[in-house]
N, C-alpha and C positions, 0 to 999 in steps of 0.2 A: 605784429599787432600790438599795440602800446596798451598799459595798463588803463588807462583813460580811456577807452574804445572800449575796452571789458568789462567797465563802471558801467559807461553810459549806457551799451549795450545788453545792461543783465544775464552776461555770456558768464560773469565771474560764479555768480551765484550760483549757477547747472552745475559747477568743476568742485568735484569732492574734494572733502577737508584733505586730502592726502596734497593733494594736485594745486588746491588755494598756496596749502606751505611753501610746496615746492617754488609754483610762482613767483614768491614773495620773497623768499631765499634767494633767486638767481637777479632778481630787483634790486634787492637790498645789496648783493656781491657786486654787480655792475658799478653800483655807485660808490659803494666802499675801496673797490678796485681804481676805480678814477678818481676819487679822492688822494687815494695814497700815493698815485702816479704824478698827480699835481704838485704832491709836497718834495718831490725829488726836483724838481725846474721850475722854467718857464719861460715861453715865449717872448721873448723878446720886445715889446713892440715897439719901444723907443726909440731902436739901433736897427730900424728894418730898412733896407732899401726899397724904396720906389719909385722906379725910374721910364719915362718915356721919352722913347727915343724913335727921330726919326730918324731912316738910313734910305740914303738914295739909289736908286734904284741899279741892281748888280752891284753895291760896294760892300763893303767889309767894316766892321766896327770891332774895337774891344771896350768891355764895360767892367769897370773895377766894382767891386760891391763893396759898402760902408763899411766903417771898421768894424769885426766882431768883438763883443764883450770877453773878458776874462769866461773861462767856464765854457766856452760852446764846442757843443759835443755833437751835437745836427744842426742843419740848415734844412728850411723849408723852401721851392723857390717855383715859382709861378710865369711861364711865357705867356703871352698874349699878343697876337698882331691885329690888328685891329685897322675897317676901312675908314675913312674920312666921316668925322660927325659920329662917331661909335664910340659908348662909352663904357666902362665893365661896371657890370651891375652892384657886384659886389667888389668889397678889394680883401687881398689875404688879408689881412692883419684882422678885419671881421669873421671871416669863415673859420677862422683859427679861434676863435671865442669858444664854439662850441667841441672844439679838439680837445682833451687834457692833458695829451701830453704825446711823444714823438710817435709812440706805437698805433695811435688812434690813426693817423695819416698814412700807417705802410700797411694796411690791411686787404691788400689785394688791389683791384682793378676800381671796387666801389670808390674807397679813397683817392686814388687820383680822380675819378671820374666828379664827387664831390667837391676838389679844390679846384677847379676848371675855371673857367669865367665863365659866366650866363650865355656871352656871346664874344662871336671873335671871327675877323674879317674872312675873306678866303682868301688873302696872300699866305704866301708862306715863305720860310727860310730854314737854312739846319745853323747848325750853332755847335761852340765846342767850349769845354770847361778850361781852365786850368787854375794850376796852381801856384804860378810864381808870373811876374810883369813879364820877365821878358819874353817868356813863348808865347802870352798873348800878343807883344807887338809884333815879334813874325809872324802872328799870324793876321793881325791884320794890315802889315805891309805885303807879306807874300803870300795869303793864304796856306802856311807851312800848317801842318797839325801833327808835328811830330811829337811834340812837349806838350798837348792834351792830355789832361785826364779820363776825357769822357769824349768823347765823337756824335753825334748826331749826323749823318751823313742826308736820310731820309729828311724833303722836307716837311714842315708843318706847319700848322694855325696856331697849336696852343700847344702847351705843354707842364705837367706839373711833379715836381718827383721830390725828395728827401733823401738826402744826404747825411751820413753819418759817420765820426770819425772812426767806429770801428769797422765799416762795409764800403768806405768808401776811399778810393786815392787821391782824390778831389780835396777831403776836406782832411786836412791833418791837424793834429793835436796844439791846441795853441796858435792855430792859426789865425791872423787878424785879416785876411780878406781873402776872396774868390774872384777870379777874372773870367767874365762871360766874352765868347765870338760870335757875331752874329753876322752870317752873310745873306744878303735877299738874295731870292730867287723871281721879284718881279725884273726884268729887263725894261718894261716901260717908265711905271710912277715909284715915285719914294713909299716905302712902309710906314707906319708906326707899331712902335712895337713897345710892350709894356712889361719890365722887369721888376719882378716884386721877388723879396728877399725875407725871410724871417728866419731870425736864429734862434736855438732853441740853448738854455742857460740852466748848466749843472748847479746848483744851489755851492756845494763844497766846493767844486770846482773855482767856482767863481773868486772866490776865495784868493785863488792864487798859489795855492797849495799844489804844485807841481810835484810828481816823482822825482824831479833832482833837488826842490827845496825842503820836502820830506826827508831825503836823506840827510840833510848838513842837521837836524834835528834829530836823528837817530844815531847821526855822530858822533854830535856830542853828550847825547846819553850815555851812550857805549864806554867815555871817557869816565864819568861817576864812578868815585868807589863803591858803591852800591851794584852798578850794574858789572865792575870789573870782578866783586866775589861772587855774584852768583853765574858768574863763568856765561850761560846762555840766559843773555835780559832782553832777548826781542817783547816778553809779554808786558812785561816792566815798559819798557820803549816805546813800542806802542800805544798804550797807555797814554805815558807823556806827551806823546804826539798830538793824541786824538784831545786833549787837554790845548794845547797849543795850535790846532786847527779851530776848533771849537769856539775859543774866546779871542783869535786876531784873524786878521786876513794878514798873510805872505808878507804886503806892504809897510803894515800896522807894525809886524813882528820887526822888518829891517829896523822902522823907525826908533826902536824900544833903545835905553840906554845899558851898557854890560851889566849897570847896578840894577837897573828894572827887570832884564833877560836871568840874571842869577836867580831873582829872585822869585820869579814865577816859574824856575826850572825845581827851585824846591819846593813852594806851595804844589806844583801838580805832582812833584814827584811823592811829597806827603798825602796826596788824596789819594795817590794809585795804592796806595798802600793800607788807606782806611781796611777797616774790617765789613767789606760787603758785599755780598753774592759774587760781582763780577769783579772783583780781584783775588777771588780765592786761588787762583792758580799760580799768581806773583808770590802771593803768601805762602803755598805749600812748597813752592820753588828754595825762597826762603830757609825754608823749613829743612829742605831735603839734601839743600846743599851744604847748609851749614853742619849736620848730621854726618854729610859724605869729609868734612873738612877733620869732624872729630876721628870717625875711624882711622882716618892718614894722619895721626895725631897732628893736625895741623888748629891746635887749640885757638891760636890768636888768633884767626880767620874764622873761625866757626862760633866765636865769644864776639868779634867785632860785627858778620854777616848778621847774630841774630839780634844785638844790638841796634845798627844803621835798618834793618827791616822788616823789627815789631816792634821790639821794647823800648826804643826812644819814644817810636810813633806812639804811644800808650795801645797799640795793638796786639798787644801778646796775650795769647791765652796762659793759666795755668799749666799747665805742661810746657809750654816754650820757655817759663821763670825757671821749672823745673828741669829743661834739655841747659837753659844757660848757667843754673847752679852746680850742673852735672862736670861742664865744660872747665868752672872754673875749680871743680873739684880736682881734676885729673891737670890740670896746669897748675896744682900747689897755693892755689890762691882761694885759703879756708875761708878766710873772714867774709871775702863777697860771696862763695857759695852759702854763706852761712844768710846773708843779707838777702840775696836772690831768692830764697828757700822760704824766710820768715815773709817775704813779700807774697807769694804762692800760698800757703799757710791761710793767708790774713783771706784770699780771694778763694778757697777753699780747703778748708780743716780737714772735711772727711777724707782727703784725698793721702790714701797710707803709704804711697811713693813716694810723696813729698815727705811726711814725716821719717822715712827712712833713709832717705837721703839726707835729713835735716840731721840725724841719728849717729851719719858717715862723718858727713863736717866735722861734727862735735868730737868723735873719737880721733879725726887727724887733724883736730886743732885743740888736741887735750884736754878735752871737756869732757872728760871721761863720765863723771857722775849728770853730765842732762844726755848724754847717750846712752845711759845705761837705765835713764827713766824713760826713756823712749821707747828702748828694745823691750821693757818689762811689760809695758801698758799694752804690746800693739802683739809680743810676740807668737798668741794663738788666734790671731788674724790672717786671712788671706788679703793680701795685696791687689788681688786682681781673683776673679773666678777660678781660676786656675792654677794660681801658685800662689802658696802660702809666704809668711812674714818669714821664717826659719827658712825654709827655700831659696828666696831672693837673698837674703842676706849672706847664706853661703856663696852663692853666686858671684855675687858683688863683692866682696871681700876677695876671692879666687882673680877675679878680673882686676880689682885694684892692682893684687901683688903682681901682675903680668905688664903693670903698666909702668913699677916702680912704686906703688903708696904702700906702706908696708905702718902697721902699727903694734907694738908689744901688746895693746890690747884687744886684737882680735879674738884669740884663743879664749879671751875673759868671758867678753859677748856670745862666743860658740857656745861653751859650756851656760852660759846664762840661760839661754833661749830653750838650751835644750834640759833645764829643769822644770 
């Protein structure tokens, strides 16, 4: 019963406010749902085959169908025999207007029964699929069906089905045509028979972006020294990928030259990295691995990962200026922790890690008198909820010496803090 019947009829207005909602919910989802279905393809209708053919009576035909598009993941396809002066009322490529998309057409028995023709002779014939030339010309030299896809043995008048590359053998991936068999079953007069074809077109697909042209782009991500220090860069990769799906087709991309290809490998590979919701996991990755580089003192990896991916991109938080002045604390290289720290500093002051760190530099790059106004200012401070300025600082000093940083001034700053 359609909304318009319930209008006209004053049936809506008896149905309680509960039951109106509900109505209007499962209206609204309908169309929202076939909208959204619509935006993943679309039927084909430029690239359809329609073909009539006659075959004379007891022979054998095979019928190649038009080339498919890049992208086709189902075919739609419509028999029809038809008597003499009999015309179909409607032709697919209409009936499919009101479809949105492949699922509308396999919904049981109504759907075939809707793609049907209006009318269709009473000859009949059976018919067989395949999927390469040459089993269709045996089969229409010998009648062989051994290199069928699909059998039809039962004959008929009409016939209507969907095909699709993941349900079906018939149609495989990338494939650009389908070969029909058609043998009468009148023994006296010729048939006509009407073959209508519609392909249904992956939007991405279309593209040309194949799972083996996807890889040769996740290959050479994989090469970047970006993707080689953070050891596992599928998220990273992927990224890049869906960047380079996005803005060429397949064709587009061969065409580009190695100077153009470089260079749009780094623009995406600098957006993957931007600071926003769906890259946070590139970035913690970042984060986590460079981190894992410090504990294996593997300093120069862990100062160069978090450089190629935050703090070139101007994406680093305070704490990452803070993990990289850390890094090149414990690699003997004062001056730039001291650089990295006052950068941190500038982007947040209250932040008393940063000043204690900044506090570390200074004492193992002999600046003893601005490390010792440092420790004085901050040292009945908590650092964190948790642990005080005096705390960490013992801590920190304990772990230098284990690493090798060793200063005649530490004992100075112990005794400092703790007056």
């Amino acid at each position: 019963m359609s909304a318009g019947y319930l209008l006209q009829s004053g049936l809506l207005g008896k149905l309680s406010a509960t039951m109106k909602t509900t109505f209007f919910y499962y209206i609204i989802l309908f169309f929202t749902c076939s909208l959204s279905a619509q935006q993943t393809g679309y039927w084909d209708k430029t690239r359809a085959t329609s073909k009539e053919i006659s075959l004379t009576a007891g022979d054998r035909i095979s019928v190649k169908s038009e080339d498919f598009p890049k992208g086709t993941t189902e075919i739609i396809y419509r028999i029809t025999l038809l008597d003499d002066n009999q015309q179909l009322a409607s032709s697919l490529v209409s009936l499919l207007k009101s479809v949105p998309d492949p699922s509308g057409v396999s919904q049981g028995s109504a759907g075939a029964v809707f793609l049907m023709s209006k009318i269709s002779g009473d000859d009949k014939c059976t018919y067989a699929l395949f999927s390469n030339e040459e089993s269709a010309k045996k089969y229409k030299d010998s009648g062989e069906t051994a290199g069928a896809c699909f059998l039809q043995n039962t004959p008929l008048s009409k016939e209507a089905k969907l095909l699709s590359v993941e349900n079906s053998k018939c149609l495989k991936a990338n494939a650009q045509n389908i070969w029909f068999g058609f043998e009468s079953k009148n023994w006296i007069m010729k048939q006509k028979i009407v073959l209508e074809i519609v392909p249904w077109v992956d939007y991405k697909l279309s593209k040309g972006w194949s799972q083996e042209n996807k890889k040769s782009i996740l290959d050479l991500c994989k090469t970047s020294d970006l993707a080689q220090l953070l050891g596992n860069a599928d998220d990273f990769c992927v990224c890049i990928l869906d960047q380079f799906t996005q803005k060429y087709t397949f064709s587009e991309y061969q065409k580009l030259l190695a100077v153009e290809k470089s260079k749009s490998y780094r623009d995406f590979g600098a957006k993957c990295l931007t600071n926003t919701a769906e890259n946070q996991s590139i970035l913690n990755s970042v984060r986590v691995n460079s981190f894992q580089y410090f504990q294996k003192k593997n300093y120069d990896k862990a100062i160069r990962l978090l450089h190629v991916g935050l703090i070139d991109n101007g994406n680093g938080k305070v704490m990452d200026y803070n993990a990289l002045a850390t890094y090149y604390l414990y690699s003997k290289q004062f001056g730039k922790a001291i650089k990295y720290l006052q950068d941190a500093e500038k982007m947040d002051s209250s932040e008393l890690l940063i000043q204690l760190n900044l506090a570390h530099a200074y004492l193992l790059n002999n600046q003893f008198s601005e490390a010792k106004a440092l420790h004085k200012k901050y040292k009945n401070q908590n650092v964190s909820a948790t642990e005080s300025w005096n705390a960490r600082t013992k801590f920190d000093f304990d772990e230098m010496k284990k690493a090798g940083l060793s200063s005649e001034n530490f004992d100075r700053i112990l005794k400092l803090i703790q007056e």
